[in-house]
Structures are given as C-alpha cells and as structure tokens.
N, C-alpha and C positions, 0 to 999 in steps of 0.2 A: 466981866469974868464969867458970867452965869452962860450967856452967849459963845463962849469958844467951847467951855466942856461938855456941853450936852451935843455939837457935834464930832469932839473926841469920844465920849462915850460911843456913840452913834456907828462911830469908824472903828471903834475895838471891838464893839460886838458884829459889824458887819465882815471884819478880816476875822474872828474865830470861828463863824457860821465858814465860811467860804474854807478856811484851812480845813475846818472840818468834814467837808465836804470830799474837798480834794485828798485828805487822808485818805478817808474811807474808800474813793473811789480809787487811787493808786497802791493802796496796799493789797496783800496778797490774802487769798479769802479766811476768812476769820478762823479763829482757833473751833469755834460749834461746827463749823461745817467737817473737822474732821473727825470731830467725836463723832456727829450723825453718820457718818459714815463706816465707820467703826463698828458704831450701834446696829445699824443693819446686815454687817458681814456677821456681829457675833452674833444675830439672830437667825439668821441662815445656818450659821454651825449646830446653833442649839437646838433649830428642828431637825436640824440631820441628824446630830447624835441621841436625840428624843426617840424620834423613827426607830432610831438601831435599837434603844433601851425598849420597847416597847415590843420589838421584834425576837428579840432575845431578854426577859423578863427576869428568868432567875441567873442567866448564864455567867458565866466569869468570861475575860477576853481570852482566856488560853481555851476554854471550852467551843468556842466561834470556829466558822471555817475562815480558811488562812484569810482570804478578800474581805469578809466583816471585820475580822481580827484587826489589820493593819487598817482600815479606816477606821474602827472605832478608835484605835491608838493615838491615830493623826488627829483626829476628831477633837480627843481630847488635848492632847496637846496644841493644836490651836486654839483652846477655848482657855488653857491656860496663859499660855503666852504671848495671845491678843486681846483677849476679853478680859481677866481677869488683873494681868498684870496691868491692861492698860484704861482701862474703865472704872471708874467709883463703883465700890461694892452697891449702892443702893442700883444703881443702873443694873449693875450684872444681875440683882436679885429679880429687878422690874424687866429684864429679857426673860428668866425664867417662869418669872409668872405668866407676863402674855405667852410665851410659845405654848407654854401647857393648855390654859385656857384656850387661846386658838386652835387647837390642834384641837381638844374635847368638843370645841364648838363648833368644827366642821368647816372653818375656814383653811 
C-alpha cells in the first residue's frame, strides 16, 4: 500500500507544480502590473499639477491665464478620477509624499 501512495503523492504534486506553471504562464498579466502602472501615470499628474501649485502659490484657477487654467482643471480631474477613485488612499497619500520630496530634492 505504502508503495503506490508515495508515487500518487509524487504525481499530484508534480501535475499542481506544472498546472501552476502553465497558469501563470497563459494568463493575462497580473492584476500588480496594472496598479504599477497606474501608479506611475498618477505620479506624472502629480508633478505636473505640483509644478503648476508651486508656480501659482496663492492663486485661485479663475485667477490663472486661460492655458494654466484649463490644465490645472484637467490636471485635477484626472488626479481625481484616476488616482484617487482608482488607487488605495495610502498609495495616493505615498505618490504625494515622494513627488514632494523628489521635487525638493532635485530629482
């Protein structure tokens, strides 16, 4: 009896190593790869819209010329409704921190 199961065991674990395999290799790329991607677009918005806050310090967007104006608008509204609506808040708080930092640090 001892003699047949330990090459059954042998054969189920060598067919879930291999299913697993082949999962990972035929499925479509993982759910992280499109957060990191994500991650990176809302950190590009967020030194752009930085830039502009930093360039215009105390101003309101109706106080801006018309071309800041309407990017700073778009600006924000893709930082709402890519970044925020699609990213966990600790993520969005951790893009604000590094852009600031980076930006102060000359990177």
């Amino acid at each position: 009896m001892g003699s047949v199961l330990l090459p059954a065991v042998g054969i189920a674990v060598a067919t879930a190593l291999l299913g697993s395999v082949a999962f990972s290799f035929f499925a479509p790329e993982s759910e992280i790869s499109p957060l990191l991607a994500l991650e990176e677009k809302c950190e590009k918005i967020a030194l752009e819209g930085y830039k502009m806050h930093l360039k215009y310090p105390e101003s309101q967007p109706t106080d801006l010329p018309t071309d800041d104006m309407n990017r700073l608008l778009s600006l924000d509204e893709m930082w709402i409704n890519d970044c925020v609506n699609g990213l966990p808040a600790a993520t969005v708080f951790d893009i604000i921190q590094r852009v600031e930092l980076n930006f102060r640090s000359g990177e």
